[in-house]
C-alpha positions as CSV (number, residue, x, y, z in Angstrom):
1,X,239.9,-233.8,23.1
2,X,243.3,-233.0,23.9
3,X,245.3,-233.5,26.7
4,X,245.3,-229.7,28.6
5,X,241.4,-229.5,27.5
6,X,240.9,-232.9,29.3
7,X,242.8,-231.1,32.7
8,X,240.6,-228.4,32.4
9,X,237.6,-230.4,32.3
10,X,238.9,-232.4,35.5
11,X,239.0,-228.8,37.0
12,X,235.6,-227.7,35.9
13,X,234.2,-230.9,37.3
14,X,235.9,-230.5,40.8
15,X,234.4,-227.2,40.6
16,X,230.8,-228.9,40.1
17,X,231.7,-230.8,43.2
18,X,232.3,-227.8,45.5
19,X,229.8,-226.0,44.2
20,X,226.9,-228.7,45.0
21,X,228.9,-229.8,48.4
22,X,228.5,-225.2,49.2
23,X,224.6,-225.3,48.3
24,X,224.8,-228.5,50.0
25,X,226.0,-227.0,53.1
26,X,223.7,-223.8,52.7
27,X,220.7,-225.5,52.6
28,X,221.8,-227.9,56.2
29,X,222.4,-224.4,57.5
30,X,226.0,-224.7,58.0
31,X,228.3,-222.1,59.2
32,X,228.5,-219.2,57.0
33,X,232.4,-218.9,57.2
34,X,232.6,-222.3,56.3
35,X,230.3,-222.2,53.5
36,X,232.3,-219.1,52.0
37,X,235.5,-220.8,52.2
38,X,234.0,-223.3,50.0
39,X,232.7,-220.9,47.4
40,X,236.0,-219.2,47.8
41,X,236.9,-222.8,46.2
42,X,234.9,-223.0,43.5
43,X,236.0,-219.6,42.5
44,X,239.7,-220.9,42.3
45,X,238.9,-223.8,40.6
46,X,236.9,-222.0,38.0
47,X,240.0,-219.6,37.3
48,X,242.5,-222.4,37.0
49,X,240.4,-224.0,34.9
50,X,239.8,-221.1,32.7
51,X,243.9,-220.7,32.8
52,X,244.6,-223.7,31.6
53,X,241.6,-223.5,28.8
54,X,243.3,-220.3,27.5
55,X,247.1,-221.7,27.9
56,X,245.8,-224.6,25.8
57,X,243.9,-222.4,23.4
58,X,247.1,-219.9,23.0
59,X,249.6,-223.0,22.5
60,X,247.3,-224.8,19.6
61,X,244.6,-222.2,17.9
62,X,246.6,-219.2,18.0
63,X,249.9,-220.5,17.4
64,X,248.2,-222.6,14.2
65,X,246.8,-219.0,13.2
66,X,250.3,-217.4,13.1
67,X,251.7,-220.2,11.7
68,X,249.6,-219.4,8.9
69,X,249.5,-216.5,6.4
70,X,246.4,-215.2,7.0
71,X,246.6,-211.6,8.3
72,X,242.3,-211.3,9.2
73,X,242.8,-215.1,11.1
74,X,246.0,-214.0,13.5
75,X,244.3,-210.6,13.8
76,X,240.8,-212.3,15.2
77,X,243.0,-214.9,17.4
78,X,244.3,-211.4,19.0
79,X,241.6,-209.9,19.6
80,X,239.7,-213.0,20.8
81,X,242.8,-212.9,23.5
82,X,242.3,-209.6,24.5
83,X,238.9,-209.8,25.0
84,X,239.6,-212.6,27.5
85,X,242.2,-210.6,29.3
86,X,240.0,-207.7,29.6
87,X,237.3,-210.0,31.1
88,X,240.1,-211.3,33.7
89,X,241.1,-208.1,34.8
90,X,237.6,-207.0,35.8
């Protein structure tokens, strides 16, 4: 695993962390407010970790594809993007 894969696993994992600290705090009946700022959390660390999945993705896969001669490869590494970016803007 490469090094920007390994930061976005550190990311997903502090994610994990909020996550079980928010059901955590649900289930001791905490203060709503307080509980949603904490979801509010996960929810950031789940995009930055997506970000820096798909930076690293972009900077290895799809450079390698059109780097390559393959027309049919760099034309799935775009649409595989786009996909993603449609998701995001959702």
């Amino acid at each position: 695993m490469n090094k920007e894969k390994n930061k976005s696993l550190r990311t997903l994992k502090n994610a994990r962390g909020n996550l079980n600290a928010a059901i955590e705090m649900l289930e001791d009946d905490r203060y709503c407010v307080d509980v949603s700022n904490q979801i509010l959390a996960v929810i950031a660390l789940l995009k930055k970790g997506n970000e820096q999945l798909l930076h690293q993705h972009i900077e290895n896969c799809v450079v390698a594809a059109f780097e390559s001669d393959d027309q049919e490869v760099k034309q799935i590494k775009i649409n595989e993007v786009m996909n993603i970016v449609a998701k995001v803007g959702r």
